[in-house]
C-alpha positions, 0 to 999 in steps of 0.5 A, a space after each residue: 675866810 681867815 683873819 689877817 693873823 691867821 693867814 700871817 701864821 699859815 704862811 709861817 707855818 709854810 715857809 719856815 720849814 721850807 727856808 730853815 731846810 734851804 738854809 741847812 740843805 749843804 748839798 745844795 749850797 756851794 762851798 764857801 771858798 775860804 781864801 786863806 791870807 798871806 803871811 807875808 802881807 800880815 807881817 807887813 805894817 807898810 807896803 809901798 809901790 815905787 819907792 824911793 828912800 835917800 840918806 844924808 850925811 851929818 852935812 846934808 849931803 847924799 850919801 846913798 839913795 835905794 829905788 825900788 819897784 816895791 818895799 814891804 816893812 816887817 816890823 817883828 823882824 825889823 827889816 823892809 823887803 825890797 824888789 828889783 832894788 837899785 842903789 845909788 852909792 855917792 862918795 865925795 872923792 869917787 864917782 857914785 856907785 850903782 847896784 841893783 838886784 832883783 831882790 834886798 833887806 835892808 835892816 830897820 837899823 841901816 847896819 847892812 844891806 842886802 842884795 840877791 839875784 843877779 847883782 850888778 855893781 857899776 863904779 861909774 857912771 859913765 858906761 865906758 870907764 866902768 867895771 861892772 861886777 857881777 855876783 849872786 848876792 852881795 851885802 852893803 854896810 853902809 856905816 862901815 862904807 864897805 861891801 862884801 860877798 862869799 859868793 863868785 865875782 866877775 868883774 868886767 871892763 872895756 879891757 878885762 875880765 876877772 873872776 874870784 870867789 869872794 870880795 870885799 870893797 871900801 866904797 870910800 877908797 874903792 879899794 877892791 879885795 879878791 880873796 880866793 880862786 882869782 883869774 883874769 884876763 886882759 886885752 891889750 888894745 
């Protein structure tokens, strides 16, 4: 009959072989799947669902308020990542302006503001005294009140329709600058 530590080491002796064989056996093992991470999160300092950022005046007064479905700070590239971004211009002599897009950049230092994607700019907010205008891609400068593209414009309202390539708008003034390939067409009612 063996003693209490003969039989703990006869066990040893069977079972390490047979674990240390399990254990290094890899056609037995399934493969580790390795998930490999996402750049674009491993830039991010900050990730935020429905968002909402507004900007003040030196008087306290909106001066522009962005919606987003989703925000995503990059801190190296100093700029947040926005998705299905909305705009909301304000001005204390014009109606506020919408723009939305399916996507932005906004700039760490608010010096530019860019929408991709079927940008839609409204002057309004009442549908039937707006013009609506429609771009690819369009850049907000909000210090300098101004918003510009390179890209094809078309601009519609309950009477017209006016295409262009390229534009530039004072969000201030509503002054509305086509530079190239300008065509229009109006409805007299």
């Amino acid at each position: 009959m063996l003693t209490g530590r003969a039989r703990l080491a006869a066990a040893a002796a069977i079972l390490i072989p047979a674990v240390i064989y399990l254990g290094m056996d890899e056609e037995r093992r399934p493969n580790k799947i390795k998930q490999e991470p996402n750049p674009a999160y491993q830039q991010s300092d900050y990730y935020i669902i429905n968002g909402r950022i507004r900007d003040y005046d030196n008087h306290g007064h909106l001066k522009q308020q962005l919606s987003s479905s989703q925000l995503e700070h990059q801190p190296v590239q100093q700029l947040i990542l926005v998705t299905n971004p909305e705009l909301q211009l304000y001005s204390a002599s014009l109606p506020s302006h919408k723009a939305s897009s399916a996507s932005g950049i906004i700039r760490d230092n608010n010096d530019s503001i860019t929408l991709d994607g079927t940008v839609l700019l409204q002057d309004s907010p009442d549908p039937q005294q707006a013009n609506i205008l429609q771009t690819e891609s369009l850049i907000f400068y909000p210090q300098k009140n101004l918003a510009q593209t390179d890209k094809k414009v078309t601009i519609t309202n309950t009477t017209s329709t006016t295409t262009s390539v390229g534009m530039t708008i004072d969000t201030d003034s509503g002054i509305l600058k086509l530079l190239s390939e300008v065509t229009g067409v109006h409805n007299a009612n």
